[in-house]
C-alpha positions in Angstrom: 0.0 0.0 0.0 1.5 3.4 -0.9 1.4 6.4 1.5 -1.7 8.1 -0.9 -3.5 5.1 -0.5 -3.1 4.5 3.6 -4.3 8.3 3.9 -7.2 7.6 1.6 -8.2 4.5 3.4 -8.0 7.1 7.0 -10.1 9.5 5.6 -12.3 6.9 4.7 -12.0 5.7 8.6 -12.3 9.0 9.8 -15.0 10.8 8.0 -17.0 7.9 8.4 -16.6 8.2 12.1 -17.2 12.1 12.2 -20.5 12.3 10.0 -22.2 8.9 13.0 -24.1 11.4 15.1 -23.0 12.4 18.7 -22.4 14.5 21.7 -20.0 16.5 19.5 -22.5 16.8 16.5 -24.8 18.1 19.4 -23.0 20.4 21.2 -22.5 22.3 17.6 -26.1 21.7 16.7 -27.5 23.2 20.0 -25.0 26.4 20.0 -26.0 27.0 16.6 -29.7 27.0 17.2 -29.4 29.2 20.9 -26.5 31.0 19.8 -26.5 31.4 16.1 -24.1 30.6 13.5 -21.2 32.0 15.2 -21.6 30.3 18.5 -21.8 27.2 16.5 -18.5 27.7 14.3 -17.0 28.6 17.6 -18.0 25.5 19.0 -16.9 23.7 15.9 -13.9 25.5 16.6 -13.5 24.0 20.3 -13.9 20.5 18.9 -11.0 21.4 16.6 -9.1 22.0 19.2 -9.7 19.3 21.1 -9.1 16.7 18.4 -5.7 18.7 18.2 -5.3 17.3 21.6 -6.2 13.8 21.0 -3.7 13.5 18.1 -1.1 14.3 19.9 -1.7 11.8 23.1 -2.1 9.0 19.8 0.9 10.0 17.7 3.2 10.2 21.3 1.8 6.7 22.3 2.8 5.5 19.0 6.4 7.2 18.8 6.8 5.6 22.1 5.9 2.3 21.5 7.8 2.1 18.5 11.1 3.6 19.9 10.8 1.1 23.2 9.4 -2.4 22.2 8.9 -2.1 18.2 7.8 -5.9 18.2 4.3 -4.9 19.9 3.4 -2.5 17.1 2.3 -5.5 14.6 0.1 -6.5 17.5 -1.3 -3.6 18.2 -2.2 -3.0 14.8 -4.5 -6.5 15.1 -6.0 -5.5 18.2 -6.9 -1.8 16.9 -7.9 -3.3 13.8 -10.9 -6.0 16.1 -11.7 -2.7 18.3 -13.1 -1.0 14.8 -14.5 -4.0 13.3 -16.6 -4.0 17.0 -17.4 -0.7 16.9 -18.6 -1.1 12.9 -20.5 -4.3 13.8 -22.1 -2.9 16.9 -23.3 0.4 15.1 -24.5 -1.9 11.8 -26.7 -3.6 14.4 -28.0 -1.0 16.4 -30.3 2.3 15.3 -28.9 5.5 16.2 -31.2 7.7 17.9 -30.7 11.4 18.6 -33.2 13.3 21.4 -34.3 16.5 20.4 -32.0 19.5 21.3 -33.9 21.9 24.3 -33.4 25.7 24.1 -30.8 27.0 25.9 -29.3 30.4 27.2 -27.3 31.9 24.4 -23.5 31.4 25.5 -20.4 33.4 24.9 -18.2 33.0 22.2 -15.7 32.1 24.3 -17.6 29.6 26.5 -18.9 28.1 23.4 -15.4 27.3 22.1 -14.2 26.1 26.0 -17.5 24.1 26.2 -16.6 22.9 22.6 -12.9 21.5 23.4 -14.0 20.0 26.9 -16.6 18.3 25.2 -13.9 16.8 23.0 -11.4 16.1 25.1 -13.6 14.4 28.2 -15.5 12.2 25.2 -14.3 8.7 26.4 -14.8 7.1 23.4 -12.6 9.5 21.8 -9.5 8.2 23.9 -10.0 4.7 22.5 -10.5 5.3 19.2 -7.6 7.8 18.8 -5.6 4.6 20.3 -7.1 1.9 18.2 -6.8 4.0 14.7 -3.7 6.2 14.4 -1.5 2.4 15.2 -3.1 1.2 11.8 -1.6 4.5 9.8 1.1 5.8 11.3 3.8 3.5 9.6 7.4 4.0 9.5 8.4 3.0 6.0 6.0 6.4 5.1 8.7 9.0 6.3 9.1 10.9 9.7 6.0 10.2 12.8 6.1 14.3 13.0 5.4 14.6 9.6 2.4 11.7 9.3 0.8 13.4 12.5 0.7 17.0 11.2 -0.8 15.4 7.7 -3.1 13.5 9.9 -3.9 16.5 12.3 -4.8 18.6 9.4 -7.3 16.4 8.0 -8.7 15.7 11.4 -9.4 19.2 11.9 -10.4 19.9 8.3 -12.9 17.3 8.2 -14.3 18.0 11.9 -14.2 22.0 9.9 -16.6 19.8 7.1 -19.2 18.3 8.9 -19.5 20.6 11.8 -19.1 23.8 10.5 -21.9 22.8 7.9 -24.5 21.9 10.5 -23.4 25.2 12.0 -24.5 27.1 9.1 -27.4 25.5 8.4 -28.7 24.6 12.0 -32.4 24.8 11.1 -32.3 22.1 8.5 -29.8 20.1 9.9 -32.0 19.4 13.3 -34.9 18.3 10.9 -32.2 15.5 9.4 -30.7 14.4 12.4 -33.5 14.9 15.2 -36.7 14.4 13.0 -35.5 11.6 10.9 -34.9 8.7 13.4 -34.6 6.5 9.9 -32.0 8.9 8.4 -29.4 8.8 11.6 -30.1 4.9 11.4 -29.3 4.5 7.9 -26.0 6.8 8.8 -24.9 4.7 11.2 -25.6 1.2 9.4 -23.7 2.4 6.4 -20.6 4.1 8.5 -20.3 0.3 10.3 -20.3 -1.9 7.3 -17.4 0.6 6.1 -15.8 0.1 10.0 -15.9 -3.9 9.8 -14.1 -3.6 5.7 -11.5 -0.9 6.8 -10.8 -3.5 10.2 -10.7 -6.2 8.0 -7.9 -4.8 6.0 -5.9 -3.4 8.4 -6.1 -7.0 10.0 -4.6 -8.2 6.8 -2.0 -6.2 6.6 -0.7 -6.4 10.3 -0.7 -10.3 10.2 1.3 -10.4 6.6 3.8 -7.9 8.2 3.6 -10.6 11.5 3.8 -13.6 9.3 
């Protein structure tokens, strides 16, 4: 696999991750409704930042591991790869259900932004995902770790930028989607696993031919 096609296959991973909806999806749509556009890109902005944060906890775990005991990375890579395949298989099985976003007092630009990036960083799931995907990507026959990360960091955040930032600016219409079309966010999910299970089942390859 070249290095265009192992940050195609991420994007595939990580959009598909971005567009399931959640509490970050949310917190955007919420701000944007109480707030207005601007206190929902400056949310969106928050979560930016905060996905700033989780890449670099990921890509310092992985520099680490490599640089101490480089014969765990392989395995890693096969248990990162079962962790998506069980998050693709439980979301292809389940219905994703969003509850209707209350009113709110209109918040500050600035609190909207802090709200945003402590919404990000405390999201618990975000901490094992981060852990489970960037071992499948970050390879060291691609070039420097620094350089992989700030490629990787940069379509994090422009992607979050994508999805977020476009409910932001269209709040009204994206509530009807999300909160008024149980079937739409089920469909959403469904597809976004089935992609989940084939981009584990890949990744699985690869890290047992590079074991075998």
């Amino acid at each position: 696999m070249t290095y265009a096609e192992n940050l195609w296959l991420f994007f595939t991973l990580l959009f598909g991750i971005i567009i399931v909806p959640g509490m970050d999806m949310v917190f955007v749509m919420a701000n944007a409704l109480t707030g207005g556009r601007a206190s929902g890109l400056t949310a969106t902005a928050g979560i930016m930042a905060g996905g700033v944060f989780h890449t670099l906890y990921a890509a310092l775990g992985v520099g680490f591991l490599l640089h101490l005991v480089p014969e765990l990375f392989n395995v890693l890579l096969l248990a990162g790869a079962a962790y998506i395949a069980w998050i693709g298989l439980s979301l292809a099985r389940s219905s994703i259900a969003i509850a209707s976003v209350e009113p709110g007092a209109r918040l500050s630009l600035w609190t909207s932004f802090r709200r945003g990036a402590l919404t990000s960083i405390l999201n618990p799931k975000a901490y094992l995902f981060m852990l489970a995907v960037y071992p499948q990507f970050l390879k060291p026959q691609f070039g420097p770790l620094w350089s992989q990360v700030l490629i990787m960091a940069i379509m994090i955040s422009a992607t979050q930028l994508a999805v977020y930032g476009s409910l932001a600016l269209a709040a009204g219409r994206s509530r009807d989607v999300i909160v008024a079309s149980p079937r739409a966010t089920a469909v959403i999910g469904k597809a976004v696993g089935v992609v989940l299970i084939a981009v584990a089942a890949l990744t699985a390859w690869q890290g047992w031919v590079s074991l075998t």
